[in-house]
N, C-alpha and C positions, 0 to 999 in steps of 0.2 A: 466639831463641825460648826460654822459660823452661816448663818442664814441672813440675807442682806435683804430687806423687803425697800423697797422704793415706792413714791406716791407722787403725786401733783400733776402727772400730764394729763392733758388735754387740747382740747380744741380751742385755738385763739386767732384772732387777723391779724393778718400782719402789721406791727407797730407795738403789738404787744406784750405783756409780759407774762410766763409760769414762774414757779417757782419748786423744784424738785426736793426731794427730801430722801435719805436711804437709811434707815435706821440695821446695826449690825444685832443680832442676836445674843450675842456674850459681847462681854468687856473685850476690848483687842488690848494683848500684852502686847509690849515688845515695839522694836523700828516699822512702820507700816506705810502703805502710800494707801489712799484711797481715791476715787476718782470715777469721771463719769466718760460713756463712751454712746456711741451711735452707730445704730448704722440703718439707711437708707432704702426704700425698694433697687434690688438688685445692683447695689451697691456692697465695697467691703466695710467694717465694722471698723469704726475709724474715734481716735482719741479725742475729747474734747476739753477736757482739764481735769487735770489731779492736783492733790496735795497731801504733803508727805504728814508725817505726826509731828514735823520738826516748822511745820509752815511753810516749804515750798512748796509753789503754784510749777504749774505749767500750763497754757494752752495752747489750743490750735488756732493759725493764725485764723483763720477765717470768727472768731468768733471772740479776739482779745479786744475790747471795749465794749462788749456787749453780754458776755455771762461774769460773772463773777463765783469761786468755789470759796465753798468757808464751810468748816466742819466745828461741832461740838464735840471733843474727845471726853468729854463726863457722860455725855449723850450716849456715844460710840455714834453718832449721826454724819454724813456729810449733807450739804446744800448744793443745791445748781442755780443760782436765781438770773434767770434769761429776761434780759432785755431785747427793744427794738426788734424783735422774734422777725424773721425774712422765710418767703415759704422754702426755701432751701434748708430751713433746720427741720423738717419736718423728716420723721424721725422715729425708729424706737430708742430710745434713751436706757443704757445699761449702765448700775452700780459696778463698781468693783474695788473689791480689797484685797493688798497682795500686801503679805505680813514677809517682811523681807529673808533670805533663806528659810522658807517655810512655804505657808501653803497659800493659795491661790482662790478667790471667791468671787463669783459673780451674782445678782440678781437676775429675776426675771422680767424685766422689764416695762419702760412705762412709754404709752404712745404719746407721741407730741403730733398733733398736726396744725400747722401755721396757714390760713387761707388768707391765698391775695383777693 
């Protein structure tokens, strides 16, 4: 079993920057994605970038020149570092690792709140 612990949210205005961090509990073998997600008051839990062990990216468009994801795989760490923060990212921010045919991990999550 793989424990995903996350840190760095908090309270910022708008214009500014967090910078999230999700450290995994064991070394991850194997093909893995890792990646960050959100989601919203009474909203659904919605993707906002991954990247695989291989260096794909993905994000969501609402947020492509303004986060950047970058992981340490010696670490087992990913990164979320959020720029230009808008109160619409405001947010609990979820880890997650999916070790491909295999097993599936989330954290518990980090609050961002962005004030205009």
């Amino acid at each position: 079993q793989v424990q995903l612990v996350e840190s760095g949210g908090g309270l910022v205005q708008a214009g500014g920057s967090l910078r999230l961090s999700c450290a995994a509990s064991k070394n991850i073998v194997g093909p893995n994605v890792m990646g960050w997600y959100r989601q919203a008051p009474g909203k659904q839990r919605e993707l906002v970038a991954t990247m695989s062990s291989g260096g794909a990216t993905n994000y969501a468009d609402s947020v492509k020149g303004r986060f950047t994801i970058t992981r340490d795989n010696a670490k087992n760490t990913v990164y979320l570092q959020m720029n230009s923060l808008e109160p619409e990212d405001t947010a609990v921010y979820y880890c997650r690792l999916t070790k491909i045919l295999s097993s599936d991990y989330w954290g518990q999550g980090t609050q961002v709140t962005v004030s205009s």
